[in-house]
MIVEXKE-747713 format. One record per atom (N, C-alpha, C): residue number from 1; residue in one letter; atom name; x, y, z. Coordinates in steps of 0.2 Angstrom, whole numbers, plus 5000, padded with zeros to 4 digits. Atoms other than C-alpha are relative to their C-alpha. Example, Ala and Ser with C-alpha at 12.3 -4.5 7.8 and 13.67 -1.06 7.14 Angstrom:
// residues 2
+------+------+------+------+------+------+
| resi | resn | name |   px |   py |   pz |
+------+------+------+------+------+------+
|    1 |    A |    N | 5004 | 4994 | 5000 |
|    1 |    A |   CA | 5062 | 4978 | 5039 |
|    1 |    A |    C | 5004 | 5006 | 5000 |
|    2 |    S |    N | 4996 | 4994 | 4999 |
|    2 |    S |   CA | 5068 | 4995 | 5036 |
|    2 |    S |    C | 4996 | 5005 | 5003 |
+------+------+------+------+------+------+
***
This chain:
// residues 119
+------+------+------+------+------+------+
| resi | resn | name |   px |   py |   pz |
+------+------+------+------+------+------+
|    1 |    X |    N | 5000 | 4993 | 4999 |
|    1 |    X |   CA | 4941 | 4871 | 5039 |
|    1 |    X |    C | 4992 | 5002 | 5001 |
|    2 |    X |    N | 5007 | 5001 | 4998 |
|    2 |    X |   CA | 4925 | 4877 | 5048 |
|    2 |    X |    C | 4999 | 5009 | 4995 |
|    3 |    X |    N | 5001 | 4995 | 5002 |
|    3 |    X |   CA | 4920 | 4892 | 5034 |
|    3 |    X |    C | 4995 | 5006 | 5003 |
|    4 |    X |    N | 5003 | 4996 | 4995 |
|    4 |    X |   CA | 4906 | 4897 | 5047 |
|    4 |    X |    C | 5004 | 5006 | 5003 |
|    5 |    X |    N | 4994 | 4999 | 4993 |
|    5 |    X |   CA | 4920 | 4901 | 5059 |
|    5 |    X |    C | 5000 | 5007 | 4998 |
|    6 |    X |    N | 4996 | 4996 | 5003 |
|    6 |    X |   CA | 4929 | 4912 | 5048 |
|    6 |    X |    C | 4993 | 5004 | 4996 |
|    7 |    X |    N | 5004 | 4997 | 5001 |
|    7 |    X |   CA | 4913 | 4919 | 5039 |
|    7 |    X |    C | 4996 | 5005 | 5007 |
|    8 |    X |    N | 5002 | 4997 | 4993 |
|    8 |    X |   CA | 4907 | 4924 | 5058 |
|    8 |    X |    C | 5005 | 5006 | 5002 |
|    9 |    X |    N | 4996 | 4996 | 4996 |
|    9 |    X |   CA | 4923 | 4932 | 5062 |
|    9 |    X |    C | 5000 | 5006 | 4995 |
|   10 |    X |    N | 5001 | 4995 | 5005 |
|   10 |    X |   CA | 4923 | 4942 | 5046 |
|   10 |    X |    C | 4995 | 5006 | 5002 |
|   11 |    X |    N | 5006 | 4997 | 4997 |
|   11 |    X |   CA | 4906 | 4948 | 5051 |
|   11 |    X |    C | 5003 | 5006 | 5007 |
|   12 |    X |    N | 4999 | 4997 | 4993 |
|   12 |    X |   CA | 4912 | 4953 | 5069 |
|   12 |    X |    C | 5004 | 5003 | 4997 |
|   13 |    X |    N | 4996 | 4993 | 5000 |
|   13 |    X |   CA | 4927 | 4962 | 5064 |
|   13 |    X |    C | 4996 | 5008 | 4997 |
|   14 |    X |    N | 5006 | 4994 | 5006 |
|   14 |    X |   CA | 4914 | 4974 | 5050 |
|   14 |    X |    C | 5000 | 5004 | 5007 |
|   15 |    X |    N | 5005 | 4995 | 4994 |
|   15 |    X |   CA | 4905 | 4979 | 5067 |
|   15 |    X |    C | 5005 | 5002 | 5006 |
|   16 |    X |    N | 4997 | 4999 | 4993 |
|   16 |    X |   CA | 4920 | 4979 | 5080 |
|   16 |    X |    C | 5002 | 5007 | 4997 |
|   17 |    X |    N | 4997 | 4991 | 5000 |
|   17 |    X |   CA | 4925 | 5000 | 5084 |
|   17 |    X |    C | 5007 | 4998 | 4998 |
|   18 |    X |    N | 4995 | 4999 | 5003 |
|   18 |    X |   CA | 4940 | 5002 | 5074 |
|   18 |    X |    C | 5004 | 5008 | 5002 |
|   19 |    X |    N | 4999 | 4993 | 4997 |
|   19 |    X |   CA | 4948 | 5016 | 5086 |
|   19 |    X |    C | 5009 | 5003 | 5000 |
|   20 |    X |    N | 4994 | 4998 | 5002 |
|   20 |    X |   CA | 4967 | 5014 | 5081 |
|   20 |    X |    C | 5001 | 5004 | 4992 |
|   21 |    X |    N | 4995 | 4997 | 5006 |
|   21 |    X |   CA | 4975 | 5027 | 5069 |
|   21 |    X |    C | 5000 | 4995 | 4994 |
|   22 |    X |    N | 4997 | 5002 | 5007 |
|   22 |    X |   CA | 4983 | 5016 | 5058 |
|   22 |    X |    C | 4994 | 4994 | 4997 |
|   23 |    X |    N | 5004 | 5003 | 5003 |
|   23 |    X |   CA | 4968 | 5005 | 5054 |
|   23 |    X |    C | 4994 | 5006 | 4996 |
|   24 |    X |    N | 5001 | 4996 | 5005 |
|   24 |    X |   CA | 4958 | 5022 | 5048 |
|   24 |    X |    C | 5006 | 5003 | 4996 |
|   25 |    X |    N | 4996 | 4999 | 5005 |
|   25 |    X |   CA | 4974 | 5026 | 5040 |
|   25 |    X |    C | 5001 | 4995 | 4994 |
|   26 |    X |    N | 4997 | 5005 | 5005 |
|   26 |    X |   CA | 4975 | 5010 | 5031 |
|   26 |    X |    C | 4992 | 4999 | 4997 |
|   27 |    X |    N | 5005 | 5000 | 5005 |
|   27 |    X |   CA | 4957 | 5012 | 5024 |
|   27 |    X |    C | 4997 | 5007 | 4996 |
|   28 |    X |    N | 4997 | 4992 | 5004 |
|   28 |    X |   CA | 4961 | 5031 | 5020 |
|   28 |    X |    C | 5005 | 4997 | 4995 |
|   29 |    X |    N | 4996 | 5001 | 5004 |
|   29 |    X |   CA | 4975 | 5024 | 5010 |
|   29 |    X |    C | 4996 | 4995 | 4992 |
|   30 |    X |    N | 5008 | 5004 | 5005 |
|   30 |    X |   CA | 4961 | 5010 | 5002 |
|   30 |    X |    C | 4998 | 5005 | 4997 |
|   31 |    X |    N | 5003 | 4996 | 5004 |
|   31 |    X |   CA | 4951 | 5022 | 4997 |
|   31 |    X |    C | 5001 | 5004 | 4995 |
|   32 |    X |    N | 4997 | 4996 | 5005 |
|   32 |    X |   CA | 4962 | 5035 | 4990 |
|   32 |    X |    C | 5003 | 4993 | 4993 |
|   33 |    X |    N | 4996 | 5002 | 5004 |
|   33 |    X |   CA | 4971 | 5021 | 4981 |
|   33 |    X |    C | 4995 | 4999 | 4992 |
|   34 |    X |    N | 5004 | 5002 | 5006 |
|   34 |    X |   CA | 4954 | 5015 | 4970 |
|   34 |    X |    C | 4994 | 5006 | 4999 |
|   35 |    X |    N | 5002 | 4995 | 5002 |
|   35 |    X |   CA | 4944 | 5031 | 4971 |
|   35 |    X |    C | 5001 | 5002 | 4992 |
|   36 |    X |    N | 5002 | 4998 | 5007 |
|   36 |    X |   CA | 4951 | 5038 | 4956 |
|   36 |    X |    C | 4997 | 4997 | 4993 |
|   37 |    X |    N | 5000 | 5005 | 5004 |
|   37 |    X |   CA | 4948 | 5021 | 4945 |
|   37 |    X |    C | 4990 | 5001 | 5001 |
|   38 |    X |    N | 5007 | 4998 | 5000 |
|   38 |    X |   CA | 4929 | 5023 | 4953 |
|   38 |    X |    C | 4996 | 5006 | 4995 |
|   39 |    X |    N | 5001 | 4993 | 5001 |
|   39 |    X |   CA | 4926 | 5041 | 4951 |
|   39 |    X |    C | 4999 | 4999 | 4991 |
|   40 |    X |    N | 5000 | 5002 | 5007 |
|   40 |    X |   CA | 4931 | 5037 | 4933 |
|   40 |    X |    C | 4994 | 4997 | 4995 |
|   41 |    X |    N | 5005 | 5008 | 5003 |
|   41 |    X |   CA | 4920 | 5021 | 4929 |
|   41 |    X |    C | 4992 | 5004 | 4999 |
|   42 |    X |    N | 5008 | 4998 | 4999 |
|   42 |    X |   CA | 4904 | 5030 | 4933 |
|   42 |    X |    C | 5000 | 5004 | 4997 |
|   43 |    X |    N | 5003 | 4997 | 5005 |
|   43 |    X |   CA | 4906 | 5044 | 4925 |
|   43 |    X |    C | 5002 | 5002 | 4993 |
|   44 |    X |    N | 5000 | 5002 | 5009 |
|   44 |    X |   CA | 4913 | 5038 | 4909 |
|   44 |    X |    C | 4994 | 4998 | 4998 |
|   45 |    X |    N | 5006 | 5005 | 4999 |
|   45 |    X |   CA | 4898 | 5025 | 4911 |
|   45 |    X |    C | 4996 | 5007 | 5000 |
|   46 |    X |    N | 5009 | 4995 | 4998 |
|   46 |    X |   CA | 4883 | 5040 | 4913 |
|   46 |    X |    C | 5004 | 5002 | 4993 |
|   47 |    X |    N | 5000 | 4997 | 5009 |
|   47 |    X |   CA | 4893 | 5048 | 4897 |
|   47 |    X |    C | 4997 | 4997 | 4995 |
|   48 |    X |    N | 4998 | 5005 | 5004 |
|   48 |    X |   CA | 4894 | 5034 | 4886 |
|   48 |    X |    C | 4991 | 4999 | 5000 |
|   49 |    X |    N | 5006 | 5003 | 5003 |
|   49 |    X |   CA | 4877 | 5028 | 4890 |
|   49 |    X |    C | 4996 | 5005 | 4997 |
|   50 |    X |    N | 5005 | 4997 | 5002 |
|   50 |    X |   CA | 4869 | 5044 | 4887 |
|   50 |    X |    C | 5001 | 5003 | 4990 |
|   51 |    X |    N | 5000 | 5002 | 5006 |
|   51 |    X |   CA | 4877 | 5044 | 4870 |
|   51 |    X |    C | 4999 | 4998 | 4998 |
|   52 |    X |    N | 5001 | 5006 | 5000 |
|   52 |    X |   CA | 4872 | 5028 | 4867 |
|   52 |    X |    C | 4991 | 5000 | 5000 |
|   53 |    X |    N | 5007 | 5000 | 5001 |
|   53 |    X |   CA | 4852 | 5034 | 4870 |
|   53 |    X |    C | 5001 | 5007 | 4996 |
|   54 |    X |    N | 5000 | 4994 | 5004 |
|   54 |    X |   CA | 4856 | 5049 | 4860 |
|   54 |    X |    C | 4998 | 4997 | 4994 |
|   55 |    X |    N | 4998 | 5003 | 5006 |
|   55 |    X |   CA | 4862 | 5039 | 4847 |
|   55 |    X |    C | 4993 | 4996 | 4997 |
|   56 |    X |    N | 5007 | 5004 | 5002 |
|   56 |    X |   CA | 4847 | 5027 | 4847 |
|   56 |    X |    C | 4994 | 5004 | 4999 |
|   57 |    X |    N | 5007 | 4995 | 5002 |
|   57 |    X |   CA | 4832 | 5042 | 4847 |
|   57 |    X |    C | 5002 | 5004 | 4996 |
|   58 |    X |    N | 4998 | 4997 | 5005 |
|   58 |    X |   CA | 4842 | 5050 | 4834 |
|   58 |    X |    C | 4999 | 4994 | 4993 |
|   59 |    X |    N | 4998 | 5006 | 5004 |
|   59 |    X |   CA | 4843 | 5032 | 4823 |
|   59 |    X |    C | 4992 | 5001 | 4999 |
|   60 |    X |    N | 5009 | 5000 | 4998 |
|   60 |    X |   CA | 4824 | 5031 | 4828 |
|   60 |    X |    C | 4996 | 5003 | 4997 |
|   61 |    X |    N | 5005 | 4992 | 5001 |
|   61 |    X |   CA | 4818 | 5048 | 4823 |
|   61 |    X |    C | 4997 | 5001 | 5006 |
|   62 |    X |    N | 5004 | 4994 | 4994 |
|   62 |    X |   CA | 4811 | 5052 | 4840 |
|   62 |    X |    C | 5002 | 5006 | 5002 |
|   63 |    X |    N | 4995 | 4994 | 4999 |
|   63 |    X |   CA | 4825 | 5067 | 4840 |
|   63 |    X |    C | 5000 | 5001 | 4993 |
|   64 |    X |    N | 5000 | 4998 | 5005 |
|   64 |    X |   CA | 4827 | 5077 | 4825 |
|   64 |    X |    C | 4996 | 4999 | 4995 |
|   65 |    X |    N | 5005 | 4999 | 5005 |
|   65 |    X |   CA | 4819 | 5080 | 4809 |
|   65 |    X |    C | 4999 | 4992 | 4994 |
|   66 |    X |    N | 5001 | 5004 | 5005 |
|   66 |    X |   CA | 4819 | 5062 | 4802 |
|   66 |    X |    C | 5004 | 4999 | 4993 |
|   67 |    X |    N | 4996 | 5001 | 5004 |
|   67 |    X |   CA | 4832 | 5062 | 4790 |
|   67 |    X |    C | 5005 | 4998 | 4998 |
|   68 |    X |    N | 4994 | 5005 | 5001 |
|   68 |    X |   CA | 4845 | 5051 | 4781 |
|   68 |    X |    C | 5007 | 5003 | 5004 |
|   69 |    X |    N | 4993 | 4998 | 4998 |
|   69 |    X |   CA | 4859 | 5061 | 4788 |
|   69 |    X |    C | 4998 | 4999 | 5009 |
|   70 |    X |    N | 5002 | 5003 | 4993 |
|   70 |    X |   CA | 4851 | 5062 | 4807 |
|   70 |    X |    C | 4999 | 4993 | 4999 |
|   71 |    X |    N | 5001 | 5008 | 5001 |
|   71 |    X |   CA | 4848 | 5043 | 4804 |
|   71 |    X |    C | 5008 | 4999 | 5000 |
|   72 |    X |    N | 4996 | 5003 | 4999 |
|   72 |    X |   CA | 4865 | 5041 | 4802 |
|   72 |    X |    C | 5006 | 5002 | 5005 |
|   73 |    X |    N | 4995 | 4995 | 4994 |
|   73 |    X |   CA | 4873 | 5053 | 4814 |
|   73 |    X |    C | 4998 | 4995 | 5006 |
|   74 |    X |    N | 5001 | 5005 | 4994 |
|   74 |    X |   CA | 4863 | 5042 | 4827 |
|   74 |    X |    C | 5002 | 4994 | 5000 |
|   75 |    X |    N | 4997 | 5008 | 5005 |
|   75 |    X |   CA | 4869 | 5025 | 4819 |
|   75 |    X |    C | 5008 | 5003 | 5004 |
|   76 |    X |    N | 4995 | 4998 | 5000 |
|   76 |    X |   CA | 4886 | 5032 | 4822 |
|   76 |    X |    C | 5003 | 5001 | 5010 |
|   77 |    X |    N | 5002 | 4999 | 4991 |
|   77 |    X |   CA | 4882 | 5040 | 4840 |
|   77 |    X |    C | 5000 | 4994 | 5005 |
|   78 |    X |    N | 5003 | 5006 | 4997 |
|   78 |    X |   CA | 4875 | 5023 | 4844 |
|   78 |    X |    C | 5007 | 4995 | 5002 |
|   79 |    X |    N | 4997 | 5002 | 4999 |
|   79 |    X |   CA | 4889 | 5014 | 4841 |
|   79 |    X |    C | 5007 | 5002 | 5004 |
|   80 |    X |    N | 4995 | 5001 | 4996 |
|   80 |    X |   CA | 4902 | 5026 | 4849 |
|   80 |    X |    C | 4999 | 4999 | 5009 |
|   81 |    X |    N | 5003 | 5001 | 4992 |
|   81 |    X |   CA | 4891 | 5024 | 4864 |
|   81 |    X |    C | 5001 | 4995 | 5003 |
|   82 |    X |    N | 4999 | 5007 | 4998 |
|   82 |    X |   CA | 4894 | 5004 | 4863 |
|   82 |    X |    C | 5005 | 4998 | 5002 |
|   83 |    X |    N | 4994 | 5002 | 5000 |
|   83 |    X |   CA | 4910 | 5005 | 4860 |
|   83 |    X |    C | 5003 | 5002 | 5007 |
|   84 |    X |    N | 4999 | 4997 | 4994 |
|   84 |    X |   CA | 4913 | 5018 | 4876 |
|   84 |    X |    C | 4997 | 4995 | 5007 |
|   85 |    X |    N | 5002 | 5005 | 4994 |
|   85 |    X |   CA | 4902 | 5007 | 4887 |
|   85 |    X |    C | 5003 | 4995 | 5001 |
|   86 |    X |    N | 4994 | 5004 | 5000 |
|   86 |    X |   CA | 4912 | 4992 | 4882 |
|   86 |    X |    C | 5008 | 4998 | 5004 |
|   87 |    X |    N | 4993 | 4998 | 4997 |
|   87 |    X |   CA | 4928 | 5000 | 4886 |
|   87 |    X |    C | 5000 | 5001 | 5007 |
|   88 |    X |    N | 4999 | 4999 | 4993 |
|   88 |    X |   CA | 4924 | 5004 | 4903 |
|   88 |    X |    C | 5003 | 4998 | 5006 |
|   89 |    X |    N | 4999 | 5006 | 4996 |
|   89 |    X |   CA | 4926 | 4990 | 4911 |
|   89 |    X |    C | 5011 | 5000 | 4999 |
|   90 |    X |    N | 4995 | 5002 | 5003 |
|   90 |    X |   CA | 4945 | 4987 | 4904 |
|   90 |    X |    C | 5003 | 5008 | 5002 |
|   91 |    X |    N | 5000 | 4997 | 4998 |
|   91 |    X |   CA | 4947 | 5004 | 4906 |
|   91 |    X |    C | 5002 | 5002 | 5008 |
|   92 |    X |    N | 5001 | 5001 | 4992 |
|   92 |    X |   CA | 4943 | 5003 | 4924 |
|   92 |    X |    C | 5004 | 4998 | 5004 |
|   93 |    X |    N | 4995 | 5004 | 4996 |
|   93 |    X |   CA | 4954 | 4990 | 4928 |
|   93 |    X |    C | 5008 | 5001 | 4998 |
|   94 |    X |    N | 4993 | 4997 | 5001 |
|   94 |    X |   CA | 4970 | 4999 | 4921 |
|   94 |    X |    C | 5001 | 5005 | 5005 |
|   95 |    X |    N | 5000 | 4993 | 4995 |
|   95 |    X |   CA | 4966 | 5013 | 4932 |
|   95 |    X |    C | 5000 | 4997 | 5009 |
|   96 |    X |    N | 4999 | 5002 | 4995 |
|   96 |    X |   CA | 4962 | 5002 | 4946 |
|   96 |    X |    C | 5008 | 4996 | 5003 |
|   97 |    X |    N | 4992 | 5002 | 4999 |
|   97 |    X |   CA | 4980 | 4994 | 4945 |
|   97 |    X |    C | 5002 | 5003 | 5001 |
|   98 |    X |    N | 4997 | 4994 | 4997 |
|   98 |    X |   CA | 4987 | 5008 | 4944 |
|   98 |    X |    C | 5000 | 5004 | 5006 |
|   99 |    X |    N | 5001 | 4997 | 4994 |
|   99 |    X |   CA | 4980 | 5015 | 4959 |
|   99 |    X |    C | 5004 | 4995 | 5007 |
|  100 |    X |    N | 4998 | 5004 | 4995 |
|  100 |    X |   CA | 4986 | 5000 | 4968 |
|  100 |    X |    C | 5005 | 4999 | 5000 |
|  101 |    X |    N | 4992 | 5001 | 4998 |
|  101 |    X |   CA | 5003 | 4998 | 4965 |
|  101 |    X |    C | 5002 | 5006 | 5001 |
|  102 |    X |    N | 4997 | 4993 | 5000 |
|  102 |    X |   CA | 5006 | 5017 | 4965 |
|  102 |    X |    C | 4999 | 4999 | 5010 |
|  103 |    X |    N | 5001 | 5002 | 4993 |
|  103 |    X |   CA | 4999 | 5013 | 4985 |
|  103 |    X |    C | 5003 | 4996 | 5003 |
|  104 |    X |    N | 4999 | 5006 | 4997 |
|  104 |    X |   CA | 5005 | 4995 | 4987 |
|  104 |    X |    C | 5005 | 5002 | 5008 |
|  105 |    X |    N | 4994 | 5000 | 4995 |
|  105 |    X |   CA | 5021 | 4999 | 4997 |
|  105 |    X |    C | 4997 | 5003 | 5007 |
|  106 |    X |    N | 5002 | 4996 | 4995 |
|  106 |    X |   CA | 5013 | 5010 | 5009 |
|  106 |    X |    C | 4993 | 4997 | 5006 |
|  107 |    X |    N | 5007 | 5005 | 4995 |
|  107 |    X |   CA | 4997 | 5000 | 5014 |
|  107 |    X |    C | 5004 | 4991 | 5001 |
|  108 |    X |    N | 4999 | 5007 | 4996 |
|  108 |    X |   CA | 5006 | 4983 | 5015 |
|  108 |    X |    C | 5006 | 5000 | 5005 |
|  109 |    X |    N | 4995 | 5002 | 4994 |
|  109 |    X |   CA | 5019 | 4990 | 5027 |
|  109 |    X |    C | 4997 | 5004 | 5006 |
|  110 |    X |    N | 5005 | 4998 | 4994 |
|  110 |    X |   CA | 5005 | 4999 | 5037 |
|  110 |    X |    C | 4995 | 4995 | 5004 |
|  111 |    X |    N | 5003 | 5006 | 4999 |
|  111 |    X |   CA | 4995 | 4983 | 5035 |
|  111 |    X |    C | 5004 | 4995 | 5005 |
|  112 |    X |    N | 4995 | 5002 | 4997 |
|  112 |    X |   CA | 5012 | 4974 | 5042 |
|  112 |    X |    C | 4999 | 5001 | 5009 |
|  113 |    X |    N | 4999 | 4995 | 4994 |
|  113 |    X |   CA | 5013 | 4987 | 5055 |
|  113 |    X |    C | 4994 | 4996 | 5007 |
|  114 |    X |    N | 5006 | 5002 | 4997 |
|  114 |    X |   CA | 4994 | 4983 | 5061 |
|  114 |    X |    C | 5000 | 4991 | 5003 |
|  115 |    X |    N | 5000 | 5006 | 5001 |
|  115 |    X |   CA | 4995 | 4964 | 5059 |
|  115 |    X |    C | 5006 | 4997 | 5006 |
|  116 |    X |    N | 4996 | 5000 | 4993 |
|  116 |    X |   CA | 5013 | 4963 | 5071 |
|  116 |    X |    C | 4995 | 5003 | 5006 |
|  117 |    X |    N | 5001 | 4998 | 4991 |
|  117 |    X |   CA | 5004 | 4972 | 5085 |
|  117 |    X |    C | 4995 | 5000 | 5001 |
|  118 |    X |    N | 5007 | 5006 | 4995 |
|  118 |    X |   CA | 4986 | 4962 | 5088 |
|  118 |    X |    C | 5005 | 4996 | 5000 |
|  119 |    X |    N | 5002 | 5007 | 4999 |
|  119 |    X |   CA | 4996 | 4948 | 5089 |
|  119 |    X |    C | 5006 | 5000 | 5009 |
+------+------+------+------+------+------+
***
């Protein structure tokens, strides 16, 4: 198996005009299908981590008055920031599956469609 080959064609398809419908259709359906699970990831992630530096200049004293109770609000903060960031991931992938099989049907018989008529 020449992987070049196949690596080459790969490439070449990327750059070749994609001017049939159902190939932008089938990458409007791609995109809607993992969009939501994105859109998600990131901006759980920017949450989480900025809870997660909150929590740390609070633990710190760089924020607040220095006090046992701020000390332990940031402790606290810091940790649900860890656990959020953690989660993301898993997260992510529950939501990315769901996107997909809620689509599957519809892009592997668009995909079908495409794939019968190059040949």
């Amino acid at each position: 198996m020449n992987t070049d080959k196949i690596f080459a064609e790969a490439i070449a398809n990327e750059y070749a005009p994609k001017d049939t419908s159902k190939v932008v259709a089938l990458r409007k359906l791609d995109r809607r299908a993992k969009a939501p699970a994105n859109i998600f990831a990131y901006s759980f992630g920017v949450v989480m981590t900025l809870v997660l530096g909150l929590g740390m200049c609070l633990a710190m004293q760089v924020l607040g008055d220095g006090g046992v109770l701020m000390t332990g609000a940031g402790i606290l903060l810091g940790l649900l920031g860890m656990a959020g960031v953690g989660l993301n991931y898993s997260i992510y992938k529950k939501l990315l599956r769901a996107g997909k099989e809620k689509y599957a049907f519809e892009i592997m018989q668009l995909a079908r469609e495409i794939s019968e008529g190059a040949e």
